[in-house]
N, C-alpha and C positions, 0 to 999 in steps of 0.2 A: 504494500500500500504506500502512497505516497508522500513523503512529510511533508509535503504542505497540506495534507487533510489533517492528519490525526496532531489531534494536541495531547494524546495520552504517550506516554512513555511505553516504547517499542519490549515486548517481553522476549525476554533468553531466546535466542535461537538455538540452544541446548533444550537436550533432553529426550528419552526415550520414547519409541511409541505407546509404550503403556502409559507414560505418565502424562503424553498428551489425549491418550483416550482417555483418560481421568480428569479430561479439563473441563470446568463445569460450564454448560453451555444453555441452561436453563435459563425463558424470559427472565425470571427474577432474579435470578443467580449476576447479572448485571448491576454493580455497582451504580453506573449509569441510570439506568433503570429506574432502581427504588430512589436513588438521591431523587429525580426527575419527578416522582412519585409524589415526593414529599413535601416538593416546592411546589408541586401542584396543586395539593394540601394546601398548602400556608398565600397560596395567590387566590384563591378558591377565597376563604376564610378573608383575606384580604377585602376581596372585590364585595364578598358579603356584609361586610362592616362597613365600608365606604358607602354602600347602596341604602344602606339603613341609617345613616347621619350621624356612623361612629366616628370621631377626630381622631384629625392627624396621629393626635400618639398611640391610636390602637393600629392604624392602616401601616403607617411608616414599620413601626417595630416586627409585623408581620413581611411587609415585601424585599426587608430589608433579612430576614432568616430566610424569605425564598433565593434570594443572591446569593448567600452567603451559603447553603444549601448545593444547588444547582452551580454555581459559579467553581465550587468544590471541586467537581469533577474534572476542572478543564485546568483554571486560573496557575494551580501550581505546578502542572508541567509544560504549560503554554510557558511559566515563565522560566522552568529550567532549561527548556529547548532553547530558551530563548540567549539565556545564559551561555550554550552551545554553538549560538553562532546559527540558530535555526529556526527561521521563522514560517511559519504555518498559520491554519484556517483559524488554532484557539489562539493565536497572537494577533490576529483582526478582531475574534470576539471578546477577546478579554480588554483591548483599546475601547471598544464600543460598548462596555459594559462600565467600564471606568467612566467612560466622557460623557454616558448618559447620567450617572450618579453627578458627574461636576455639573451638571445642567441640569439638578431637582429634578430627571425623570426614573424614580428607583423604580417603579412598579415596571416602565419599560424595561430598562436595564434588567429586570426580573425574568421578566418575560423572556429576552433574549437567553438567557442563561439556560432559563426551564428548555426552552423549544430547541437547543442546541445540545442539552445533555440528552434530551426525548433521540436526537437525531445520533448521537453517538452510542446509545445504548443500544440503537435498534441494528446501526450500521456494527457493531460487533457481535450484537446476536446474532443476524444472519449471516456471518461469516463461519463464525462456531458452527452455526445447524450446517452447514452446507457443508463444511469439514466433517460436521462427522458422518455424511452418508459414506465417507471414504473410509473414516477411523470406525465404521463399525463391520468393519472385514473383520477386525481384531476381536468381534464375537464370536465368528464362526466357528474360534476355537473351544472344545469342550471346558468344562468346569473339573472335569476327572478324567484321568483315563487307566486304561487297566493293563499291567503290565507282567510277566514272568520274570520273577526274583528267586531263586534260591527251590525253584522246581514248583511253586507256587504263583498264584492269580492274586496278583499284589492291586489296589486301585490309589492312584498317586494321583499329586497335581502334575498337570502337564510342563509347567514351569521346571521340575524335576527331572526331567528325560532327559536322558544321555546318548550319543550315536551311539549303536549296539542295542541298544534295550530292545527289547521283542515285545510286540505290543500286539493286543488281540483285540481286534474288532467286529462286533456283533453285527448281525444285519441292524439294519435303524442309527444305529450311533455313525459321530461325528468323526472325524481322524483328526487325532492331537496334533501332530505335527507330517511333516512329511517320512516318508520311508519307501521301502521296497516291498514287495510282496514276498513273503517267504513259502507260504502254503494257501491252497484256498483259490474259491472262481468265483467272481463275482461280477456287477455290472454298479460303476459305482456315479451318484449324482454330483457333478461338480458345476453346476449350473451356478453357483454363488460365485463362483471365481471362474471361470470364463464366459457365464450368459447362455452355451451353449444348455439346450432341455433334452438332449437324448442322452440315456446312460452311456458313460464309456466302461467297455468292459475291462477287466482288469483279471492278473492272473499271476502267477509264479513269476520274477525277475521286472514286474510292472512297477516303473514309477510311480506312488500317490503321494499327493497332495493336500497339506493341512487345509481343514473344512470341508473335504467330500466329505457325502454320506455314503454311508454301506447299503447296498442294495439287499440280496436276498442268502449271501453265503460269507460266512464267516469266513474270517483273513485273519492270518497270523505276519506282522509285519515287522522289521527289520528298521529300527529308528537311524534315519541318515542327518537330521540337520536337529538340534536344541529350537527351544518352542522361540526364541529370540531372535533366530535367524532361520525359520522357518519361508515357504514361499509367500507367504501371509505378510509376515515382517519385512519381509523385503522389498514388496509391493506398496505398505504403507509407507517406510523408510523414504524411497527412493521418489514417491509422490510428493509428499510432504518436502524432500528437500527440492525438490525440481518447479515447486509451484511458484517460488520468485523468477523464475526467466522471465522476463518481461518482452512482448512481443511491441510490434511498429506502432499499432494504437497507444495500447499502455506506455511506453516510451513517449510517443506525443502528447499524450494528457498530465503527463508528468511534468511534461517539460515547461507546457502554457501554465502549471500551475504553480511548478516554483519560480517564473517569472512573473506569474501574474501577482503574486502577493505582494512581492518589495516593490512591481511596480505602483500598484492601488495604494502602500500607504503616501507614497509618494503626492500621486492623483490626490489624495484627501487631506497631506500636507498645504497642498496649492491652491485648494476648493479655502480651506478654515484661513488660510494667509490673506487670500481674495477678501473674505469677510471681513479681517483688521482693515483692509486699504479700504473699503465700502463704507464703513463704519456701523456697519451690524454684524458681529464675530457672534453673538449666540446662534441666530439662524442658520447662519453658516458652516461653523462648526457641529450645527447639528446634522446638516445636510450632507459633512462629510461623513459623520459617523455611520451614516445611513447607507452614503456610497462606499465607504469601507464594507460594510454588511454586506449589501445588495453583491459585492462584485467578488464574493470569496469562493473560491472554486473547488467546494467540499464535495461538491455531490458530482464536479468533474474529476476529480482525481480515485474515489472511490467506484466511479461507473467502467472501469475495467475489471479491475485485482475480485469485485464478487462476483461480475459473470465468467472469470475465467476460473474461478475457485469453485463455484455452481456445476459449469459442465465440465470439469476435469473429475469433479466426484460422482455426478453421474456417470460418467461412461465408465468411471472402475468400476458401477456396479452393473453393468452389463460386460464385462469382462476386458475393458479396454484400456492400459494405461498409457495415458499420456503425461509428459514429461513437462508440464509448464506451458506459462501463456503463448510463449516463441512458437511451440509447435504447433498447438492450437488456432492459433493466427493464422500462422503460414499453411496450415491443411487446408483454411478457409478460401485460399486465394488459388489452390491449385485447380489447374486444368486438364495436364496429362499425368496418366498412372505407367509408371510401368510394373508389369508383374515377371518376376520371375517364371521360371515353367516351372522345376523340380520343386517341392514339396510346399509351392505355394497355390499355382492351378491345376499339382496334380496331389496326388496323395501322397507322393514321396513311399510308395509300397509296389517297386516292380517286381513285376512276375513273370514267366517263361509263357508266353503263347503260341511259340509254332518253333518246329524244330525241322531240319531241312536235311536229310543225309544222302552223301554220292552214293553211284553204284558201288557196292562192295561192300560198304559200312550198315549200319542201322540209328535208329532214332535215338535207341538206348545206350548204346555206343557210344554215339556223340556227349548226350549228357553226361554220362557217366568218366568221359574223359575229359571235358571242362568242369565236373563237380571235381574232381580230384585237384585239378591247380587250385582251383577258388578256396576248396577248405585251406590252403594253406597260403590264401592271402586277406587282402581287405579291399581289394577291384569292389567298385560301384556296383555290379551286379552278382556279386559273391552271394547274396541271401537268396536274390532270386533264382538261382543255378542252382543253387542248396537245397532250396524246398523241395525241387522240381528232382533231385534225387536224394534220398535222405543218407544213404549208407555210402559215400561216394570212395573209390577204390584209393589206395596206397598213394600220397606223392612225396619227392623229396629233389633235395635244389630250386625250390619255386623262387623265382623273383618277379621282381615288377620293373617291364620297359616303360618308364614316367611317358603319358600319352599317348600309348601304346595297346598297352596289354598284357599278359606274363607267358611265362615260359618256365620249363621246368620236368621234371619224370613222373611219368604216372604209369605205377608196376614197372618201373625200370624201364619206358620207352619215350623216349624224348619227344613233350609234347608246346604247341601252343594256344594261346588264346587270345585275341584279340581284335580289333576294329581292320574294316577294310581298307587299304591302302597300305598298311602296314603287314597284312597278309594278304594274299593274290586270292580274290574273289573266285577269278577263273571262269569254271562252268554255272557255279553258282549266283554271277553276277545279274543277272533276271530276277533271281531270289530275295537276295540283296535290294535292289530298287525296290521290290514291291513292298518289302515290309520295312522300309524305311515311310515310304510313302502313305502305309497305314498308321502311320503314328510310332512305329515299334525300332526300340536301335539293338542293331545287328550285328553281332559278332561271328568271327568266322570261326573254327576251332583246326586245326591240323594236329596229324600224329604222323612220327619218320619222316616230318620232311612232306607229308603227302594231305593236304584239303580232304577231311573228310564230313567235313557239315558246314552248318551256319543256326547258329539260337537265335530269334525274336523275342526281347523283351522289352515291355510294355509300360511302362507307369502312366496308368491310366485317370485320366481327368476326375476332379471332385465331379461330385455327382450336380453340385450347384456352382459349376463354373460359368455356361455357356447364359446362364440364370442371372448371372453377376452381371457380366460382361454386358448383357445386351441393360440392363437398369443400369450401368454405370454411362451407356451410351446416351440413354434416355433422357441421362439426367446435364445431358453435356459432357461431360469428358471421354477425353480419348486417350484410347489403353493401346498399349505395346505390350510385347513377350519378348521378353531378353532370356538367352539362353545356351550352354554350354553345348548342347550336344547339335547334331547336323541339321542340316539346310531340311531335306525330306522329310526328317520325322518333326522336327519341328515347325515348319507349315504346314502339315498334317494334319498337328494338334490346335494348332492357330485356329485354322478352317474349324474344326469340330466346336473347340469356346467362342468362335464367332470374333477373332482379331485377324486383322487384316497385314499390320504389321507388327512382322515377325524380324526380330535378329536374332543369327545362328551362329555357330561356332565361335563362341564369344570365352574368352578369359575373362577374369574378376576384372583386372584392371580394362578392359576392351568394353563392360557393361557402363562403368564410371564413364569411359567417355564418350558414350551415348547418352546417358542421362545429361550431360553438360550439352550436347547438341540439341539435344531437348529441351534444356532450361531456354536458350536462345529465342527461343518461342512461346513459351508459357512457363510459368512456375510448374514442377515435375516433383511427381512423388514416388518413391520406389518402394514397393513390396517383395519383402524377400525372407530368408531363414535366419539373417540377423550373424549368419557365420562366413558360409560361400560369400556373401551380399555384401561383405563391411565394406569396401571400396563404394558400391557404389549408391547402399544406404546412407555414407557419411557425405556423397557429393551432392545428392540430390537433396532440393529443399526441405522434404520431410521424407525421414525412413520410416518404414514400419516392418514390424516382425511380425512376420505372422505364428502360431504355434509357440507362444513365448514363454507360455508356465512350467515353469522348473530352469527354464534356461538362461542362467546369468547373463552368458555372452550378446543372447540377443536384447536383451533388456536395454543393458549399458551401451550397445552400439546403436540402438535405435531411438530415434526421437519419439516413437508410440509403440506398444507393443500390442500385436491382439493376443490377447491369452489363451484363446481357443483355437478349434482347428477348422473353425465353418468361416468360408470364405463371405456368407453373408454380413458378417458384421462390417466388412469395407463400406459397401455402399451408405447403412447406416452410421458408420462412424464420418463418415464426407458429410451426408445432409446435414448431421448433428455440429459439425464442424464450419458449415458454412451459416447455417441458424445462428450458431453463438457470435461469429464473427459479424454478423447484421445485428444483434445485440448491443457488441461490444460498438459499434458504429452510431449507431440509434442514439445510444447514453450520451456519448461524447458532442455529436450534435446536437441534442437536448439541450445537455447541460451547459453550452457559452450561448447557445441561444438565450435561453434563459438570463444569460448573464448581460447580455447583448441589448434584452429588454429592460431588465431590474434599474442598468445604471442611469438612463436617462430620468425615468419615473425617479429613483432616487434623487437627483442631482436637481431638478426641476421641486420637486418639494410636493411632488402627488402623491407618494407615498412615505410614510413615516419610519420609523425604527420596526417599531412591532408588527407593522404590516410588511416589511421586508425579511423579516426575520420568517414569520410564520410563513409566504410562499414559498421561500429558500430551502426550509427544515422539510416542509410541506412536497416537496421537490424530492428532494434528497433521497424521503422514503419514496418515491413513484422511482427514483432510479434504478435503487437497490430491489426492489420490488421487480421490476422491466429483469433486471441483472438473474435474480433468482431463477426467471423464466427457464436461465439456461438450463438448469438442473434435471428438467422436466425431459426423459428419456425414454419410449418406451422397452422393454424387453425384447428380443430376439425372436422374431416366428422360426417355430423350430425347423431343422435343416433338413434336405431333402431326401437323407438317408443315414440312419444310423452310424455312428461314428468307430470304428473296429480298427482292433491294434493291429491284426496279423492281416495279413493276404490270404485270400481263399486260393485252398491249393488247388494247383491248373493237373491236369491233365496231358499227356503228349502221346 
């Protein structure tokens, strides 16, 4: 927030999540508030004894405890700031609160004080409420959890858990922190932290994560992170300190209003000077007090910092973290997407769909002598050639030609495996084309020296890609697919999700400088895994990760992360991104219009102290009010097909 709005002193930017989920953020739990409260009381009481022909020394002694009251909340760190070399909205109202007292108008002066603490009490309430739709992730974690100690079902605080501890969870129950599956099948709800509504199933060797629920079979689970650095904590962490970036609007409204105050006392210096040389300095000096009032740029300096605090806590509770107002901003203004292809418009799960063997060999053959190099590497398509034969025969010497492909002994006969060009296609070249051309990348395999097959595998499209693509079109932007693997199989897939432009055979750093050719033309956003992607998530205006829960990497490399794996949330996190960013626009026009108007009326003597004050305060909350809008999110329609960890095994 701005210091030219807030006249209160700035709190620790220390301190843990728990102890800011402990912040009290109840209406009346505002100091603000009830002081406000109270001098409202004593102006009240005031106004009643004046009306009824009680003197001065009942009226005075009441409007003067409503100042002293209300003036409370501002007067003594308006003037410590002040002390600092920093001048703000409560260093205009604490002058104008002064100068109406030197000019016998306490009850105004009153007034001003009440309707300014009303305006400050409400503008940190809802900043509190709006933070904590974000800090109440930090519920999802249980109150107990139940753990195996000493060959017994121990029930501890989760606070307590240590990596290692073995933790057993019931259908129904919450998961205390994150862990591994050790035993056990289940299908578990993690809708609270990624948005996504279809169970993901979960099983032996499965990452979960703190706050799923357990579906319908008990898990025995393998504790990996403490409840403090859990993926919960690190979600709120990483919000919470990311939410001062300040983007191009905020920056601007910052900037008009730490100019705007030293210039306006200036303006009110010259307004009350004017009245010595005219020879009426009361009227005049009232009229500047008035145009000091009129011209304070509280409800412009706080018409960013809550609607970007609004919707950055919405969308974490549909599964989206975004990184601060910068990024938020800058989503708002983009035009072009690019998407990666692997494990962003595809599932990142290939599987083996056609197998090609020459005369002489067989189908089984072939697999069977590419599963034996692969188990003994980490090649891109090692799980899919895996499934596709589980027992795969003997290798030794395997290496990896980087680019390539491998090579190595399978049963003692010198074999290889990899992409064409680097092995001679041959007869198989007809084969080759076609299943490149259906979307599938194609490996050749030889043994002795001699071409005896060719694998199609596949990683086939979200089931809600072409779904996407065509509503991101709809909505105005235009999508690219950037991508490592070849020309064929990658316009192939283009054609099927419905993009027209495709770039192929792309290195990490060759995708970075596409996006920059992109930028040239419109603001460009890049969607990718947050790992392959850093080059050209860090170049592009805003990165985002898709599939980001559990993964540090992609977190910190990207300016938004989706936490889920439904490609739907993009389109809704763009609308929500451009909605808040006409928000953040709306405010900021508002609010100098307003100021735009206030100061003439001021300056001319149509409007008074108390009438300037009350549309101002009056104002302020319609800002914060307009700003909240952003918060307002709906949930996810759920995805088009169930979301599953393994590949359904293929057939050949």
């Amino acid at each position: 927030m701005s210091d030219a709005c807030c006249s209160h002193d700035e709190p620790a930017a220390s301190g843990t999540a728990e102890d800011q989920h402990e912040e009290k953020s109840g209406f009346w739990q505002s100091r603000e508030i009830r002081a406000a409260a109270a001098a409202g009381v004593l102006l009240l009481a005031a106004w009643i004894a004046s009306a009824s022909g009680a003197g001065e020394w009942v009226t005075l002694p009441l409007e003067t405890a409503a100042l002293l009251v209300a003036g409370w909340t501002f007067v003594p760190s308006a003037l410590r700031r002040l002390l600092q070399g920093k001048i703000g909205v409560g260093t205009l109202m604490t002058i104008a609160a002064i100068g109406a007292v030197a000019l016998g108008q306490v009850m105004e002066a009153a007034t001003l004080a009440f309707l300014y603490a009303i305006s400050e009490g409400l503008e940190e309430y809802s900043l509190a409420r709006t933070r904590r739709g974000l800090r109440a992730l930090l519920d999802l974690v249980p109150k107990e959890a139940t753990v195996i100690r000493g060959g017994l079902e121990v029930t501890v605080d989760p606070n307590t858990l240590v990596i290692g501890d073995r933790l057993i969870l019931r259908p129904g129950e919450r998961l205390a922190t994150d862990g591994t599956v050790l035993t056990g099948r289940t299908a578990l709800d993690t809708s609270a932290l990624t948005g996504e509504s279809v169970p993901v199933e979960a099983g032996p060797g499965t990452a979960v994560f703190a706050g799923s629920i357990n579906g319908t079979g008990p898990l025995e689970i393998e504790v990996t992170s403490t409840a403090e650095n859990n993926s919960l904590a690190r979600i709120v962490h990483i919000v919470e300190a990311e939410q001062s970036r300040k983007g191009t609007s905020q920056r601007l409204a910052d900037s008009i209003a730490r100019w705007l105050v030293p210039g306006i006392l200036i303006v009110a210096a010259l307004i009350a000077g004017y009245g010595l040389i005219v020879g009426e300095p009361a009227l005049w000096i009232e009229r500047a007090l008035v145009v000091l009032v009129a011209a304070s740029p509280c409800a412009l300096a706080i018409s960013v910092p809550v609607t970007v605090v609004a919707s950055v806590g919405a969308a974490s509770r549909i599964g989206v973290l975004i990184k601060g107002g910068a990024a938020l901003e800058s989503l708002g203004r983009i035009r072009t997407i690019a998407l990666d292809k692997t494990g962003t418009l595809t599932r990142n799960q290939p599987a083996v769909v056609e197998v090609v063997a020459v005369e002489g060999s067989s189908k089984n053959h072939v697999l069977a002598v590419a599963a034996g190099l692969e188990s003994r590497s980490e090649h891109p398509l090692a799980k899919a050639i895996l499934a596709a034969t589980p027992t795969p025969p003997a290798a030794a010497d395997v290496e990896t030609v980087p680019g390539a492909g491998i090579q190595g002994l399978v049963a003692g006969t010198p074999a290889r495996l990899g992409r064409p060009g680097w092995l001679d296609a041959g007869i198989l070249t007809a084969d080759i084309t076609r299943m490149q051309k259906s979307g599938a990348t194609a490996v050749l395999v030889e043994e002795s020296g001699q071409l005896i097959g060719a694998i199609a595998v596949r990683d086939e499209l979200r089931p809600e890609a072409a779904a996407v693509v065509a509503e991101l079109a709809r909505n105005g932007y235009q999508t690219v697919m950037l991508t490592g693997d070849n020309t064929l199989t990658a316009e192939a897939l283009g054609r099927e999700a419905g993009i027209t432009q495709v770039h192929a055979d792309l290195r990490p750093e060759d995708k970075a400088g596409i996006i920059r050719t992109l930028q040239a033309r419109h603001p460009a956003a890049m969607v990718g895994d947050g790992v392959n992607d850093a080059p050209a998530l860090a170049t592009a205006d805003v990165g985002i990760a898709m599939g980001a829960m559990g993964t540090d990497v992609a977190i910190e490399t990207a300016d938004i992360a989706l936490m889920g794996e439904d490609l739907n949330h993009l389109p809704q996190l763009l609308l929500h991104a451009r909605r808040t960013r006409s928000i953040m626009l709306q405010n900021i026009g508002m609010s100098l219009a307003l100021i735009a108007v206030l100061i003439p009326l001021a300056l001319f003597g149509i409007l008074g102290l108390a009438a300037v004050v009350l549309i101002h305060e009056l104002f302020e909350i319609f800002v914060i009010g307009n700003g909240v809008r952003a918060g307002r999110v709906k949930s996810l329609r759920p995805a088009n097909a169930p979301v599953s960890l393994h590949a359904a095994p293929v057939s050949v």
